[in-house]
PDB file of N, CA, C and O in Angstrom:
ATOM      1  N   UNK A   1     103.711 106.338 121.118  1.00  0.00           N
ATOM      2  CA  UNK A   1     102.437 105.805 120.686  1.00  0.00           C
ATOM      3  C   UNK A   1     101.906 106.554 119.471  1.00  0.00           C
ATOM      4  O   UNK A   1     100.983 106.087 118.804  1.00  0.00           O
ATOM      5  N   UNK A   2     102.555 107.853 119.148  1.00  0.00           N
ATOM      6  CA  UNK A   2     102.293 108.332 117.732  1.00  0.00           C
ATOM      7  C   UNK A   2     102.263 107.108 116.473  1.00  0.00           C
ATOM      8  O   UNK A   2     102.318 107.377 115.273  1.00  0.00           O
ATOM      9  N   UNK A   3     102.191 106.103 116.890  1.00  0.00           N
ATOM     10  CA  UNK A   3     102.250 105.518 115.071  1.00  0.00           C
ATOM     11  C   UNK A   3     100.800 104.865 114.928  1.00  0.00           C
ATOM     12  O   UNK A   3     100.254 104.442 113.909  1.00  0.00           O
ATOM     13  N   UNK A   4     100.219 104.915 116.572  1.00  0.00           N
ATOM     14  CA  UNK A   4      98.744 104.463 116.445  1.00  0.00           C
ATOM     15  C   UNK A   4      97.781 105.483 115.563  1.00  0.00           C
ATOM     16  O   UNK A   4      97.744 106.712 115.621  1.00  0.00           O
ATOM     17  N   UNK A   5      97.048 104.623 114.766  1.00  0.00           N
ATOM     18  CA  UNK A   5      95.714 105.762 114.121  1.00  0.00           C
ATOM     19  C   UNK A   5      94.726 105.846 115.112  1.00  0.00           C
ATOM     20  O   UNK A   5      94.422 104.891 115.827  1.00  0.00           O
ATOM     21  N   UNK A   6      94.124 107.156 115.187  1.00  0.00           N
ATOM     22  CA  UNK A   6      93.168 108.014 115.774  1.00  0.00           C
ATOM     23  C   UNK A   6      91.424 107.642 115.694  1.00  0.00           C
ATOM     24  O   UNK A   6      91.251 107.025 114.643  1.00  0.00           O
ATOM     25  N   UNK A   7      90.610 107.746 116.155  1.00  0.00           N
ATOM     26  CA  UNK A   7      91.377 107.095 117.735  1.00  0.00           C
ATOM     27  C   UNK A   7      91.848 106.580 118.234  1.00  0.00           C
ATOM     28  O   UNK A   7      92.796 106.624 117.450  1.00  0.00           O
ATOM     29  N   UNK A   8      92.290 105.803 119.185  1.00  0.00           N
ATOM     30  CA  UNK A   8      92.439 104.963 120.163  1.00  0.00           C
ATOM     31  C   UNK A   8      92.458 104.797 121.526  1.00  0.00           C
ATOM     32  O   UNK A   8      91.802 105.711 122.027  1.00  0.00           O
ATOM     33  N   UNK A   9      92.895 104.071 122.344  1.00  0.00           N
ATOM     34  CA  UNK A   9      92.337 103.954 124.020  1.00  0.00           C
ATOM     35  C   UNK A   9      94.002 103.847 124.301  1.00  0.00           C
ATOM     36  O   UNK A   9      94.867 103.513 123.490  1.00  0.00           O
ATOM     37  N   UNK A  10      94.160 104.228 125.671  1.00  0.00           N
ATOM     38  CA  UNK A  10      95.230 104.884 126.624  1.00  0.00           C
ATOM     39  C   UNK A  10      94.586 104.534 127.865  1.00  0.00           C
ATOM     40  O   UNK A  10      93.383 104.497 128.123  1.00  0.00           O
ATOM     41  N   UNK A  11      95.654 104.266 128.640  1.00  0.00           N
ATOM     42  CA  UNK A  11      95.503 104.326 129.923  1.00  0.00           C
ATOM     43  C   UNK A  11      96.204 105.621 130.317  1.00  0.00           C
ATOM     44  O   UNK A  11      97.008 106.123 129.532  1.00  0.00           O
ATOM     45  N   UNK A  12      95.920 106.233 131.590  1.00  0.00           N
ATOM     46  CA  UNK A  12      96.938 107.169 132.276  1.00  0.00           C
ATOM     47  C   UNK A  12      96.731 106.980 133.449  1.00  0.00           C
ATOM     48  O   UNK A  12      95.773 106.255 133.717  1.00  0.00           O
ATOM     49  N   UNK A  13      97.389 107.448 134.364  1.00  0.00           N
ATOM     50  CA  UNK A  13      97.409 107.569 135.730  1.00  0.00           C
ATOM     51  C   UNK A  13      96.810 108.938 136.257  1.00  0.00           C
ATOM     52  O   UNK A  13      97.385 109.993 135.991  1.00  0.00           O
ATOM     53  N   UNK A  14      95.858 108.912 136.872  1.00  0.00           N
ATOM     54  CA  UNK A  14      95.375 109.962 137.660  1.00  0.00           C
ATOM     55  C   UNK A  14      96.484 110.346 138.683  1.00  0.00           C
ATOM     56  O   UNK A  14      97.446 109.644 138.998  1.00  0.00           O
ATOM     57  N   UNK A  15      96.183 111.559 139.133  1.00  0.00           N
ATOM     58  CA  UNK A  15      96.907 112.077 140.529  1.00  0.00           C
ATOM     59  C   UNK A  15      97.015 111.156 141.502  1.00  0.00           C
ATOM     60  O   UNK A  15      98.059 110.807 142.052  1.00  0.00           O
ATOM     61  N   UNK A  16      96.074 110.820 141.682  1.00  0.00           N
ATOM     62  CA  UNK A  16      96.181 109.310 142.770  1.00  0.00           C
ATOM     63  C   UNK A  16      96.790 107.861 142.732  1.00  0.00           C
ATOM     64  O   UNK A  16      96.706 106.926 143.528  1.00  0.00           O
ATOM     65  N   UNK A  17      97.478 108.014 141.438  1.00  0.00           N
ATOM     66  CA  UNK A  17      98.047 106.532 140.665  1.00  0.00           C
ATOM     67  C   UNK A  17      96.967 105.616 140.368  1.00  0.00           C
ATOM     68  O   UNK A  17      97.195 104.411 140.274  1.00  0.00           O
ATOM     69  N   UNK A  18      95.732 106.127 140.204  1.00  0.00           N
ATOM     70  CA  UNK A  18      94.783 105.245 139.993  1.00  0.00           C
ATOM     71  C   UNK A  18      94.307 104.855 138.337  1.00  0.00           C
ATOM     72  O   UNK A  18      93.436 105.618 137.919  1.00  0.00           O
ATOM     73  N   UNK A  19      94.688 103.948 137.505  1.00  0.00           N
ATOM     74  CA  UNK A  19      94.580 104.016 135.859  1.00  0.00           C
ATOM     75  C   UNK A  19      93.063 104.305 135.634  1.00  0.00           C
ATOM     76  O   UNK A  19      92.070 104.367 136.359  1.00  0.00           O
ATOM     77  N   UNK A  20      93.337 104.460 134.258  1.00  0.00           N
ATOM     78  CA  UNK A  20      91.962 105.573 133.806  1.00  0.00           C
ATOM     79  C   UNK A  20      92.042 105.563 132.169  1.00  0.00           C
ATOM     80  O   UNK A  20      92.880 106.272 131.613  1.00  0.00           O
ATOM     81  N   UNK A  21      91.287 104.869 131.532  1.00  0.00           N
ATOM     82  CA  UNK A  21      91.000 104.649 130.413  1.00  0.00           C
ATOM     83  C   UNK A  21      90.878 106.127 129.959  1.00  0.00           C
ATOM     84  O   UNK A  21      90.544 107.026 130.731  1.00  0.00           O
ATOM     85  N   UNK A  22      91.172 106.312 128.654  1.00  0.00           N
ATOM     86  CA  UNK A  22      91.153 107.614 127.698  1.00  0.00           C
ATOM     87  C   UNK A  22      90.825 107.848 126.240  1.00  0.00           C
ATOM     88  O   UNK A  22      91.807 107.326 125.713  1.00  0.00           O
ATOM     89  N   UNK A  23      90.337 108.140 125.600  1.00  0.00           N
ATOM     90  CA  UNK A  23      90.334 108.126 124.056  1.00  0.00           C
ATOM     91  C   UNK A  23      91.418 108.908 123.492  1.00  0.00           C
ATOM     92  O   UNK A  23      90.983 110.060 123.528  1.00  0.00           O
ATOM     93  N   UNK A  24      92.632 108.938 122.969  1.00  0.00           N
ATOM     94  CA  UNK A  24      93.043 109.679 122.144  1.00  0.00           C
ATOM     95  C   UNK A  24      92.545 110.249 121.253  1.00  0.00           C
ATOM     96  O   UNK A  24      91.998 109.350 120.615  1.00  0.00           O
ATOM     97  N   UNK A  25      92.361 111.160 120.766  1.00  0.00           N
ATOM     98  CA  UNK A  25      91.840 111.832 119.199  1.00  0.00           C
ATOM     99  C   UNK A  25      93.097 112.332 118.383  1.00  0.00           C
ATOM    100  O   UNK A  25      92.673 112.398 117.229  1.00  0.00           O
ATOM    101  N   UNK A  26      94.347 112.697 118.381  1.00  0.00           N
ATOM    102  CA  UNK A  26      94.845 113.515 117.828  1.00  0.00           C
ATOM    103  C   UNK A  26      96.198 114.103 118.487  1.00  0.00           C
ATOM    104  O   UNK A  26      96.476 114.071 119.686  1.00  0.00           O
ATOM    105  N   UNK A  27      96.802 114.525 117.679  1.00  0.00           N
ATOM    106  CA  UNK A  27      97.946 114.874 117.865  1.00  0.00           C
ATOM    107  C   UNK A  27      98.007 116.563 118.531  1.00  0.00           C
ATOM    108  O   UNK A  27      97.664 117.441 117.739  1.00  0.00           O
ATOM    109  N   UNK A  28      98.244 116.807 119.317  1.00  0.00           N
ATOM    110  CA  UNK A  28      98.221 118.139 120.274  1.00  0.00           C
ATOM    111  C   UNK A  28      99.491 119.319 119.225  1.00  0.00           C
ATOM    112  O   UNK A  28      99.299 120.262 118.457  1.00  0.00           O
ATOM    113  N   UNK A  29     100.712 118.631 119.723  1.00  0.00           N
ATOM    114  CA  UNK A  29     101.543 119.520 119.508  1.00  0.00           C
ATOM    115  C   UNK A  29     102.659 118.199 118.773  1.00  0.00           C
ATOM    116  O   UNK A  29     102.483 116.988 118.903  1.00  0.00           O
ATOM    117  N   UNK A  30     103.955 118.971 117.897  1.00  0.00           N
ATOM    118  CA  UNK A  30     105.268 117.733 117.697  1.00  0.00           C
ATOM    119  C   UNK A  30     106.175 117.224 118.951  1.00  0.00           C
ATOM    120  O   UNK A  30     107.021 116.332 118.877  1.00  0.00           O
ATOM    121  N   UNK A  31     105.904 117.813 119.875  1.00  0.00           N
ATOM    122  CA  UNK A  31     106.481 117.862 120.862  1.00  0.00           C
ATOM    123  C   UNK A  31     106.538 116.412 121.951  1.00  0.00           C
ATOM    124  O   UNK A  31     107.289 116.210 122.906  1.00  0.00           O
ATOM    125  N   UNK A  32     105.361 115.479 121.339  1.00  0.00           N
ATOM    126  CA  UNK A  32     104.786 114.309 122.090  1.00  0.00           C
ATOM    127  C   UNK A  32     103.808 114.578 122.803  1.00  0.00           C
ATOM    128  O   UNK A  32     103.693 113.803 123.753  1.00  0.00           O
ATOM    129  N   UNK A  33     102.391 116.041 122.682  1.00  0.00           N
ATOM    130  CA  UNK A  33     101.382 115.999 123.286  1.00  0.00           C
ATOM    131  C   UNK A  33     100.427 115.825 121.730  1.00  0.00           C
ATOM    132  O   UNK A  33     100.395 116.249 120.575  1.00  0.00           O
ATOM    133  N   UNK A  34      99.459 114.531 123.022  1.00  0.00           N
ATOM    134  CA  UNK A  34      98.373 113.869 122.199  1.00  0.00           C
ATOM    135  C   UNK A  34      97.237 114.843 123.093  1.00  0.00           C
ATOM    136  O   UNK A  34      97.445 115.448 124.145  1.00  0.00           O
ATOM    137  N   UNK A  35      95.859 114.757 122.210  1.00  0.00           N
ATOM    138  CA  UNK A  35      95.230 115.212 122.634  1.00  0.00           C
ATOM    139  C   UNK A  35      93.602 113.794 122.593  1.00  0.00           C
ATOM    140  O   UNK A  35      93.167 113.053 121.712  1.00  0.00           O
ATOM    141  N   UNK A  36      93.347 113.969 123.544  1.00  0.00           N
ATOM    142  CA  UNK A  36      92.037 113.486 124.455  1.00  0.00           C
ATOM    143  C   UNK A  36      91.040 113.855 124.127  1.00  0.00           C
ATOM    144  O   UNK A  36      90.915 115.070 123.974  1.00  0.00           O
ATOM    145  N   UNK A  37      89.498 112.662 123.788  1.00  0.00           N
ATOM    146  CA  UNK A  37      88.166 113.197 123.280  1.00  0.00           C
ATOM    147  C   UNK A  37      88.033 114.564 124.320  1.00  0.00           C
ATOM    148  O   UNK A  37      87.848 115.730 123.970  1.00  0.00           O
ATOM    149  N   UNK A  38      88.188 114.033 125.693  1.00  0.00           N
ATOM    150  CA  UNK A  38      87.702 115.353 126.658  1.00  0.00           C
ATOM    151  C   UNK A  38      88.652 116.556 126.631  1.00  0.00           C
ATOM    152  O   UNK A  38      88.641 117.520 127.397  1.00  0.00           O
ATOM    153  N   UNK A  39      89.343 116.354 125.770  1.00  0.00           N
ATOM    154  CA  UNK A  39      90.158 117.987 125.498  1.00  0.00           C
ATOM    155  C   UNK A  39      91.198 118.317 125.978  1.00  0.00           C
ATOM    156  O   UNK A  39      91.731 119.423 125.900  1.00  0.00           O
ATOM    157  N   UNK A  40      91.559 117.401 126.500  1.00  0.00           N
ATOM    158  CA  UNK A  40      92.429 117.262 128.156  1.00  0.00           C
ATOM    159  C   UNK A  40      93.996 116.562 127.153  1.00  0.00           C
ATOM    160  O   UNK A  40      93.882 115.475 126.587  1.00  0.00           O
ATOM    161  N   UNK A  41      95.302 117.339 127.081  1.00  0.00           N
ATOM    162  CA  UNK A  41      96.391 117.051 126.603  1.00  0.00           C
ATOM    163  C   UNK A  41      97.180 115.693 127.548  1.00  0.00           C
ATOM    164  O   UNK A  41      96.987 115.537 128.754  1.00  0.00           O
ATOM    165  N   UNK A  42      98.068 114.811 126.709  1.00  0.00           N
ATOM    166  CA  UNK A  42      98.343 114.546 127.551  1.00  0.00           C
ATOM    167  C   UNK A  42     100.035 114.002 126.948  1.00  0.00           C
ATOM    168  O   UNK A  42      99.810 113.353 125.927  1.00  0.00           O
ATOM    169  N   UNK A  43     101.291 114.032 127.165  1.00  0.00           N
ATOM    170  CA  UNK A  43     102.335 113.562 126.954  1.00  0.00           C
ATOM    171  C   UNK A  43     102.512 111.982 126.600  1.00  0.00           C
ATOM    172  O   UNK A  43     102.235 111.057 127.364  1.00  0.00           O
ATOM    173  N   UNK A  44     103.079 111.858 125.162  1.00  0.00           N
ATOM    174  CA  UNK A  44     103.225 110.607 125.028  1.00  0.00           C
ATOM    175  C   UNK A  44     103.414 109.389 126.336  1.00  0.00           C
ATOM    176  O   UNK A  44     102.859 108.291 126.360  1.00  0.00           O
ATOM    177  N   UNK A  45     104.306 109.921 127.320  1.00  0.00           N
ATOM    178  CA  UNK A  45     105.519 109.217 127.821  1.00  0.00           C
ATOM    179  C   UNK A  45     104.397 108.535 129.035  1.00  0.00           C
ATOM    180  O   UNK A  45     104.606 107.688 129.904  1.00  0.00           O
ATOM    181  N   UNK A  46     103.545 109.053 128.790  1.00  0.00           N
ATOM    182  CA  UNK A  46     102.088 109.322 130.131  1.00  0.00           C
ATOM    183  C   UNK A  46     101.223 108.437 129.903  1.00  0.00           C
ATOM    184  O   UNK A  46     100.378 108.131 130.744  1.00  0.00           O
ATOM    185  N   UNK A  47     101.310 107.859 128.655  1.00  0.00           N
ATOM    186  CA  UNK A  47     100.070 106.729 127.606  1.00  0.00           C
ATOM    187  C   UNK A  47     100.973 105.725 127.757  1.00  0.00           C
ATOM    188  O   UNK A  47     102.203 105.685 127.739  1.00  0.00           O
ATOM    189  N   UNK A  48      99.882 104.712 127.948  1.00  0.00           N
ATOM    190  CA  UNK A  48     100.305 103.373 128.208  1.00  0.00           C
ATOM    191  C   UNK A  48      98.887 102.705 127.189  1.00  0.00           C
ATOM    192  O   UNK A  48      97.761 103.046 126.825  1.00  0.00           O
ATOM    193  N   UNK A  49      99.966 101.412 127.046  1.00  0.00           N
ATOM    194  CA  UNK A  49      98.322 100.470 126.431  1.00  0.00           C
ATOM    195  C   UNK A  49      97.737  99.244 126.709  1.00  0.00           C
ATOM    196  O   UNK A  49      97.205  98.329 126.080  1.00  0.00           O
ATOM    197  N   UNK A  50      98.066  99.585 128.097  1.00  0.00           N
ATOM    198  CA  UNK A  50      97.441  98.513 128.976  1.00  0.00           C
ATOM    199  C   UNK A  50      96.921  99.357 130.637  1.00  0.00           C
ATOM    200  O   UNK A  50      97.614 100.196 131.212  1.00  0.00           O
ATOM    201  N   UNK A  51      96.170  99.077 130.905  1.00  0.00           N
ATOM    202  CA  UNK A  51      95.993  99.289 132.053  1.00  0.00           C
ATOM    203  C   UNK A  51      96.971  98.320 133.372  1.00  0.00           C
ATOM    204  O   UNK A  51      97.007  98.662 134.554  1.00  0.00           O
ATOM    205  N   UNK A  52      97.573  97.293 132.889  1.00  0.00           N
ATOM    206  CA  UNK A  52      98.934  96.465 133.869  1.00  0.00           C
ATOM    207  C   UNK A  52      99.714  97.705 133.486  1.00  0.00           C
ATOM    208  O   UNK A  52      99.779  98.513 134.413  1.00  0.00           O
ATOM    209  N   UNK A  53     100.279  98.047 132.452  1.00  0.00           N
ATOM    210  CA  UNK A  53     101.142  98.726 132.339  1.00  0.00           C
ATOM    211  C   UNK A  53     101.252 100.413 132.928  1.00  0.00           C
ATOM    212  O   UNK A  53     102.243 101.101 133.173  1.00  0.00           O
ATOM    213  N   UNK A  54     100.268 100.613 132.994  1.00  0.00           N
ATOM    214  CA  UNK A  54      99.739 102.211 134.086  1.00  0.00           C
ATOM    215  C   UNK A  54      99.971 101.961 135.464  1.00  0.00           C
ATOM    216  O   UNK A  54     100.211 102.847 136.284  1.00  0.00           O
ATOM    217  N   UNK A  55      99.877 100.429 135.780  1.00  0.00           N
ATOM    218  CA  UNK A  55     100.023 100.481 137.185  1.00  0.00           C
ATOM    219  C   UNK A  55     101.389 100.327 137.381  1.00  0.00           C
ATOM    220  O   UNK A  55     102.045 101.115 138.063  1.00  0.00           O
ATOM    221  N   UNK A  56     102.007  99.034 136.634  1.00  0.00           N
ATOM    222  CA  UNK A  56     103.169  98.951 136.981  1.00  0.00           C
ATOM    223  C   UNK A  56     104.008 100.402 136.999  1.00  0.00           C
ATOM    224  O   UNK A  56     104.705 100.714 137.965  1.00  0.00           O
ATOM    225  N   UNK A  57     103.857 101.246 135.822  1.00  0.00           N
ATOM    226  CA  UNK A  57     104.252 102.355 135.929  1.00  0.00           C
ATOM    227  C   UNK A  57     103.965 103.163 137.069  1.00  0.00           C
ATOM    228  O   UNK A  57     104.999 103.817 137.209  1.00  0.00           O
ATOM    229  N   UNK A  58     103.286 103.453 137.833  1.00  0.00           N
ATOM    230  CA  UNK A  58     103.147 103.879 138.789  1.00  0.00           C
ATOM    231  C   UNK A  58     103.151 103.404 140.522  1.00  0.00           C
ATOM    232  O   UNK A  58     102.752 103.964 141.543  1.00  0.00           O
ATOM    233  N   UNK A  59     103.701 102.314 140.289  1.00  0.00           N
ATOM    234  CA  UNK A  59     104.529 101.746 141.714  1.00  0.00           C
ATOM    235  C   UNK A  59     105.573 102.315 141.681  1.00  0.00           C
ATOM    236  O   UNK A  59     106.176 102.672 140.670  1.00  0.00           O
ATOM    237  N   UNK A  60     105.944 102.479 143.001  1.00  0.00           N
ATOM    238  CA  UNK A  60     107.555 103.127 143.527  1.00  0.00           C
ATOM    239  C   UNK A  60     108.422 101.486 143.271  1.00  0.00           C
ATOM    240  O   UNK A  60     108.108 100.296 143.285  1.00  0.00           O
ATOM    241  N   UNK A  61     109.927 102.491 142.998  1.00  0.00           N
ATOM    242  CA  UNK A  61     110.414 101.219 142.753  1.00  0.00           C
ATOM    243  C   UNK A  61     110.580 100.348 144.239  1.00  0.00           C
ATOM    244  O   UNK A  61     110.118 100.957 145.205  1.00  0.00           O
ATOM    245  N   UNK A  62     111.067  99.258 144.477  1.00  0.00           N
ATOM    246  CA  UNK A  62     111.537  98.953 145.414  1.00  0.00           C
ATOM    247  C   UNK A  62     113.089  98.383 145.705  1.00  0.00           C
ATOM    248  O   UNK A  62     113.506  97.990 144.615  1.00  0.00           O
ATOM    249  N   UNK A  63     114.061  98.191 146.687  1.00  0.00           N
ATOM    250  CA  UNK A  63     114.902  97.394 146.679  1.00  0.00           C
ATOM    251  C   UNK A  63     115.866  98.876 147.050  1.00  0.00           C
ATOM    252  O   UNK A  63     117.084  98.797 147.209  1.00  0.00           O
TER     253      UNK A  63
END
C-alpha cells in the first residue's frame, strides 16, 4: 500500500479480529512499517482497503 499518498484510511484487525478503521500518515521504517495518526506502527501486510477485506482476512480458513 506504499504507493498510496498520505494520508489515507486502512483497515486493520484488532486482537479480537474485529476491523478498525485507521489513518495512515507516513512511512515508519523501509522495511513495510507505516505509521498511524495515533502513533501506533503498523506492517504493510496488516493494511487492507476495505473493511470486507480485514475480515475476510481474518477468518480461519476452512475445508
Amino acid at each position: 500500500m506504499t504507493e498510496n499518498q498520505f494520508p489515507y484510511e486502512a483497515w486493520v484487525l484488532t486482537a479480537g479480529f474485529a476491523p478498525k478503521k485507521v489513518e495512515i500518515v507516513g512511512i515508519y521504517s523501509s522495511e513495510g512499517w507505516m505509521r498511524a495518526q495515533s502513533r501506533k506502527t503498523y506492517h504493510q501486510v496488516d493494511l487492507f482497503t476495505s473493511k470486507e477485506k480485514a475480515t475476510e482476512a481474518g477468518m480461519a480458513p476452512t475445508g
